[in-house]
C-alpha positions in Angstrom: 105.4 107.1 85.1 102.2 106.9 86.7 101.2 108.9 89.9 101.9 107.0 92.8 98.7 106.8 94.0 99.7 105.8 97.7 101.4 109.2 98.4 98.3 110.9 96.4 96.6 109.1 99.5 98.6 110.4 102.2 99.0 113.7 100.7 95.1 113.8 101.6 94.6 111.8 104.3 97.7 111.1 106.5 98.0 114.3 108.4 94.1 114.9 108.1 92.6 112.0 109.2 91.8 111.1 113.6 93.3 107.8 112.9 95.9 106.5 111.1 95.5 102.8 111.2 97.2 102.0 107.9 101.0 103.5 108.7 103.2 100.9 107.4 106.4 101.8 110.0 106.4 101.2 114.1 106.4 103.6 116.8 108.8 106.6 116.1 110.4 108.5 119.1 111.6 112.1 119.6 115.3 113.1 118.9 115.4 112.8 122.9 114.3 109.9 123.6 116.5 108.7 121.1 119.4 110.6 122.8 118.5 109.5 126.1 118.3 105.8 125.0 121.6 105.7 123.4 123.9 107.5 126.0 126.1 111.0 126.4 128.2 109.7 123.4 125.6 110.0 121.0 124.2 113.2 122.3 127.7 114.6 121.8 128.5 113.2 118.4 124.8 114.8 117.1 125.7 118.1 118.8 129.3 118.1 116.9 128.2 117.4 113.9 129.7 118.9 110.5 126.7 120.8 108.9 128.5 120.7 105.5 128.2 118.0 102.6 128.6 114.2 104.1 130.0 111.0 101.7 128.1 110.2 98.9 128.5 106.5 99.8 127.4 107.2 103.3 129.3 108.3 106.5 132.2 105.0 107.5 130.9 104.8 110.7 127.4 104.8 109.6 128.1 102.0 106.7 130.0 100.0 109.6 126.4 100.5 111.5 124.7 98.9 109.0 127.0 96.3 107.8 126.9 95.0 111.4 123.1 94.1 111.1 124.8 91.7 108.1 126.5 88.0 108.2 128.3 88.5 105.5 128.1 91.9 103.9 131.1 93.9 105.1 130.9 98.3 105.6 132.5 98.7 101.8 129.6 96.6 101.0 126.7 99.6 101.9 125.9 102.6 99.6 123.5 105.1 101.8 120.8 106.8 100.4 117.9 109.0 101.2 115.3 106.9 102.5 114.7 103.6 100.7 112.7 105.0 97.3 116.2 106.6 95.8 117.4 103.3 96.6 114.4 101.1 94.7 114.7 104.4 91.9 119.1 103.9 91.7 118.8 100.6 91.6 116.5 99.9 88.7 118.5 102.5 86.6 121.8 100.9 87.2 120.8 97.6 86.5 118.2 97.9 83.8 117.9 99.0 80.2 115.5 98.6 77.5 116.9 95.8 76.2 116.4 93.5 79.8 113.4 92.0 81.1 112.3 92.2 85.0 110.2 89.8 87.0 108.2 91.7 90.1 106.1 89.9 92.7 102.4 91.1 92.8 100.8 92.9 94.8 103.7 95.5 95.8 104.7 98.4 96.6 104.0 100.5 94.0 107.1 101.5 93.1 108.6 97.9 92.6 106.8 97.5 89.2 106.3 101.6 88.3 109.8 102.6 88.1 111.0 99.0 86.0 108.6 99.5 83.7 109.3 102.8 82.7 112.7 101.0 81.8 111.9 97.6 80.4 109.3 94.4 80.0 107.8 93.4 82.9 106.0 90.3 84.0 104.7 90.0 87.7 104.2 86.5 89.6 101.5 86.8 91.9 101.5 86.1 95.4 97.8 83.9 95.8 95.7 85.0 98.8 94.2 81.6 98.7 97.4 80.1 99.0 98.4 82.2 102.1 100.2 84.9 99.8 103.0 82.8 99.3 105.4 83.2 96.3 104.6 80.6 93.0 107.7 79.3 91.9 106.4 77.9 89.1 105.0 81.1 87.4 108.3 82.7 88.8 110.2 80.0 86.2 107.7 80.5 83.6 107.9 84.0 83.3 111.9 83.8 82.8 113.4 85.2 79.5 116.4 84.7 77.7 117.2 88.3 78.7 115.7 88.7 82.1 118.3 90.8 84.3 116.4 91.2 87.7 113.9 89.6 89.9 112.2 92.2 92.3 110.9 90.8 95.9 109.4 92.1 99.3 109.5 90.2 102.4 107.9 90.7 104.3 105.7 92.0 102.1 103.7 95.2 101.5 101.1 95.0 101.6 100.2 91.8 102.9 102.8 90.5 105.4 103.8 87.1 103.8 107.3 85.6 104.1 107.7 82.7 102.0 109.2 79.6 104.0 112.9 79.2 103.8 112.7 76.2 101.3 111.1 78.7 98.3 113.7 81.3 99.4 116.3 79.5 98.6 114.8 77.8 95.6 114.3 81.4 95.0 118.2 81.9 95.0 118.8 79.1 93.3 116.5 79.9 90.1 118.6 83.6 89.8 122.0 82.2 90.3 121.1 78.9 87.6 119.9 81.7 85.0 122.3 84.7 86.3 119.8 86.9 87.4 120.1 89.6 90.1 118.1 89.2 93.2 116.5 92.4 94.1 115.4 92.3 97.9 113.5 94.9 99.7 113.9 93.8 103.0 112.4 97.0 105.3 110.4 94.9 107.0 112.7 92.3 108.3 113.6 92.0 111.9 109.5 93.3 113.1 108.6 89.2 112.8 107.0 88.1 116.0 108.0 84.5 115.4 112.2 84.9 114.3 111.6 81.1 113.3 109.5 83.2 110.0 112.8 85.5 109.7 114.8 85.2 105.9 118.5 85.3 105.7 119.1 88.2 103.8 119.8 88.1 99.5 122.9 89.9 99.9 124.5 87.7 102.4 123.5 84.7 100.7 123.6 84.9 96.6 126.4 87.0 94.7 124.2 88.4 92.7 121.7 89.8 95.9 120.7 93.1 96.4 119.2 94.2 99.9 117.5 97.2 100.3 116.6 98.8 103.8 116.2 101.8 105.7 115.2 103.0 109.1 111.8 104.2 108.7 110.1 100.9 108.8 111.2 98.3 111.7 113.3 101.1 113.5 110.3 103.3 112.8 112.4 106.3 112.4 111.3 107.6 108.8 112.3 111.2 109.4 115.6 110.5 109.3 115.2 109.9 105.5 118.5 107.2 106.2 118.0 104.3 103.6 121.1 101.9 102.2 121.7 99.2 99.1 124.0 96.0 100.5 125.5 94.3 97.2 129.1 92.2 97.1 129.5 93.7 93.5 132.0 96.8 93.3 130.7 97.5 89.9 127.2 97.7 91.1 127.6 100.0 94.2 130.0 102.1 92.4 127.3 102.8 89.3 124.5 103.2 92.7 126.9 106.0 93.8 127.6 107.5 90.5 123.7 107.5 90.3 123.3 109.1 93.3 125.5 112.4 92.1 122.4 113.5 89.9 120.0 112.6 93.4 120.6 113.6 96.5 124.4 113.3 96.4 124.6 112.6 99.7 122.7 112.5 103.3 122.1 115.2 106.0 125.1 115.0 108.9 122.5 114.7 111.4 120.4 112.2 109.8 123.5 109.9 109.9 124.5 110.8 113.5 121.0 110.0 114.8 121.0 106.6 112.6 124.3 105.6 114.3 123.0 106.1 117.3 119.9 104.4 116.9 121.5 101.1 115.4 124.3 100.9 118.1 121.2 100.2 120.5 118.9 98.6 117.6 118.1 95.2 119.8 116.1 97.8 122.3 114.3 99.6 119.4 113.4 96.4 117.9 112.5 94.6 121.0 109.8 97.7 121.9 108.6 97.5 118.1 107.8 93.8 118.1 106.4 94.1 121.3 104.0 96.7 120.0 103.1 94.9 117.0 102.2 91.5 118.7 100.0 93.9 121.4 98.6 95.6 118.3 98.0 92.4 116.2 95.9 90.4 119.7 93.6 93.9 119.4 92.9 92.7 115.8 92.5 89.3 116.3 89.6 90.0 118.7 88.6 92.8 116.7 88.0 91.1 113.4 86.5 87.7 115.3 83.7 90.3 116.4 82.9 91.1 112.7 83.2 87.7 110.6 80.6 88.5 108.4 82.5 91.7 107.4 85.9 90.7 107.1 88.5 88.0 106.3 91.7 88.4 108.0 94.9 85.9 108.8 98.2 87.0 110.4 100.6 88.4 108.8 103.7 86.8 108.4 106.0 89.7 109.5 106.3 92.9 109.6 103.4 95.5 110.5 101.3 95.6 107.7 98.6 93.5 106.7 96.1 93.0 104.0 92.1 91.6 105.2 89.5 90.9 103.3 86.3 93.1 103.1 83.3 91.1 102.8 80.7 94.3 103.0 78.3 94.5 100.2 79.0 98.0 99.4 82.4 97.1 98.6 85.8 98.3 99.9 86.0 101.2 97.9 83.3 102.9 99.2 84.1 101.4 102.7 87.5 103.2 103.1 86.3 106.6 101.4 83.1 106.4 104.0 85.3 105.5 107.0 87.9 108.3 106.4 85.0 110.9 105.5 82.7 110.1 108.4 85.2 108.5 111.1 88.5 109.9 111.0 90.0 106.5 110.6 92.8 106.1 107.7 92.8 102.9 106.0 94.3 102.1 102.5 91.9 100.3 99.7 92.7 97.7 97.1 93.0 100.3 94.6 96.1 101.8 95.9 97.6 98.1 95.3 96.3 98.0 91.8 98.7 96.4 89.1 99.3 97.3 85.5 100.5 94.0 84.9 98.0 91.8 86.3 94.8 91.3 88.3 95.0 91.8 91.4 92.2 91.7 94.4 89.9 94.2 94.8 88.4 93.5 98.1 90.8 94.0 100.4 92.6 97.3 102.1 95.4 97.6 104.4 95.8 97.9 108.0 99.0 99.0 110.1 99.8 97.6 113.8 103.3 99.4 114.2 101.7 102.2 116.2 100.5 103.3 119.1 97.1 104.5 119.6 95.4 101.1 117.9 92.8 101.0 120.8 91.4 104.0 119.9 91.4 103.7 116.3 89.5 100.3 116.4 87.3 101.7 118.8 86.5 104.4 116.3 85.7 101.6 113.7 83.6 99.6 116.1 81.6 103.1 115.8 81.3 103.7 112.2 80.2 100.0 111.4 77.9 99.4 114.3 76.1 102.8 113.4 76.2 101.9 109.6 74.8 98.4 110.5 72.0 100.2 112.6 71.5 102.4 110.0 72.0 99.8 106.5 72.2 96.7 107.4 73.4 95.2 104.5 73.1 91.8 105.5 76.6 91.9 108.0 76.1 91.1 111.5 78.3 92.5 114.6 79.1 90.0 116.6 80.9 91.9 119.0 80.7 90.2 123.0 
């Protein structure tokens, strides 16, 4: 497999750089604060926690936890893992072999298409910017096989923030379950949707044949807790996931899973600050973009609290983000880290986070860099900053 050139990123940049105004999870909070916000009970249960080896399937209390952010899916439902990329990596290796074919929406995270094709064909559908990234059925049915096996989708998705509307969801369903073809749903996003009218049901409540990923680093913004989970109806497939997981991590750190208990019993506070923070953070960018037309294109995302504008700057976005990093401080992610090996995909656009705090200061930092550069250049862009 190819290096996966967003951590290559970050592995540079993301402790480096003044401001990091591409971070695709909300707000964390200190092991306190999470104490504090989730009573005595939890503080005790953390401090009486087993230091020894936990349940490779997860903790019970933990999978009961999670199942409980589920209509249908029940606690024997859940397998744990360590963050959500064992989980994406588990899955495909259960599921797939050479002989299958895989379908992946594009762009993606990375992952989504790297790991399936290091297993089997793969065709990607494209999500059209032009069409308000929104999912194309009709290449969807085009691209199946006679021995497709799995359909791979994000939504909300990374790196743009689209969310198809429920009609193509559940066309969506329907296509998999007419041709038998598993539904693999990252969903790590969910529940950070400003307008809950926007919010999917989830594909392992609603087909037989669904897989839903999450994990608590991205809406709950706790990714150092490393606490990620499959939800699947299918003994078969969860028992293979945990069988996988034996050559992995085996299992999760006691803590880890007493902090993520904790956090979920009190999950509608967590989420409620989050969202809150995301629609503060996405006004900031409304105004901030409408200052700077003729340098960028942007639209709402969908959900979550990623998105994915348009750079319209003559010296291209490439050299925009490298500049901007280099000169600035400020952290943003370039097409190129969304580049596909199975088809084109746009090169003019880079991605932005508004799960965090500290966006103020970060956009003030890039009203900086591009009115000095436009001092300095002026390639043609105008500030039209009030």
């Amino acid at each position: 497999m190819r290096d996966f050139e967003l951590e290559k990123h970050f592995s540079k940049w993301e402790f480096a750089a003044r401001h990091h105004m591409t971070a695709s999870d909300a707000e964390s909070m200190s092991v306190e604060d999470l104490l504090q916000l989730a009573g005595p009970e939890a503080r005790d249960d953390l401090l009486g926690s087993w230091l020894g080896y936990t349940e490779t399937r997860g903790a019970p209390d933990l999978r009961t936890a999670i199942a409980s952010t589920y209509d249908v899916c029940a606690p024997d439902d859940i397998q744990c893992f360590v963050g959500i990329e064992e989980g994406i990596y588990a899955a495909m290796r259960v599921l797939l072999s050479p002989q299958d074919h895989a379908i992946v929406v594009v762009p993606n995270y990375q992952a989504a298409e790297t790991v399936p094709l290091d297993i089997c064909a793969v065709t990607g559908v494209p999500l059209h910017a032009d069409a308000g990234w929104q999912l194309d059925l009709d290449a969807l049915r085009n691209a199946i096989r006679p021995n497709t096996k799995l359909v791979s989708v994000n939504f909300p998705n990374n790196p743009t923030g689209a969310i198809p509307d429920r009609a193509t969801f559940e066309a969506l369903i329907e296509i998999c379950r007419t041709h038998g073809i598993w539904l693999f749903s990252d969903e790590v996003y969910r529940l950070l949707e400003i307008d809950a009218g926007k919010r999917l049901p989830q594909a392992a409540d609603v087909y037989e044949k669904g897989i839903s990923v999450n994990v608590m680093s991205k809406a709950y913004g706790m990714p150092g807790l490393r606490i990620g989970w499959a939800a699947c109806r299918d003994a078969e497939v969860l028992a293979a996931l945990e069988r996988y997981r034996h050559y992995l991590s085996i299992c999760s750190a006691g803590p880890a899973e007493r902090l993520a208990v904790a956090a979920l019993r009190v999950r509608d506070k967590i989420l409620q600050r989050n969202r809150a923070l995301v629609k503060h953070n996405r006004d900031l960018l409304d105004r901030f973009f409408a200052d700077y037309p003729n340098l960028f294109e942007w639209r709402h995302p969908d959900g979550g609290c990623v998105a994915y504008p348009r750079y319209l700057g003559a010296d291209g976005v490439e050299a925009f983000c490298t500049d901007i990093v280099e000169s600035a401080g400020v952290l943003l992610l370039p097409a190129s880290i969304y580049r596909s090996e199975l088809m084109e995909t746009p090169v003019d656009r880079f991605r932005i986070g508004m799960g965090r705090k500290g966006m103020a200061e970060g956009l003030q930092a890039m009203r900086s860099y591009l009115d000095r550069r436009h001092n300095s250049t002026a390639a043609g862009a105008t500030s039209h900053r009030a």
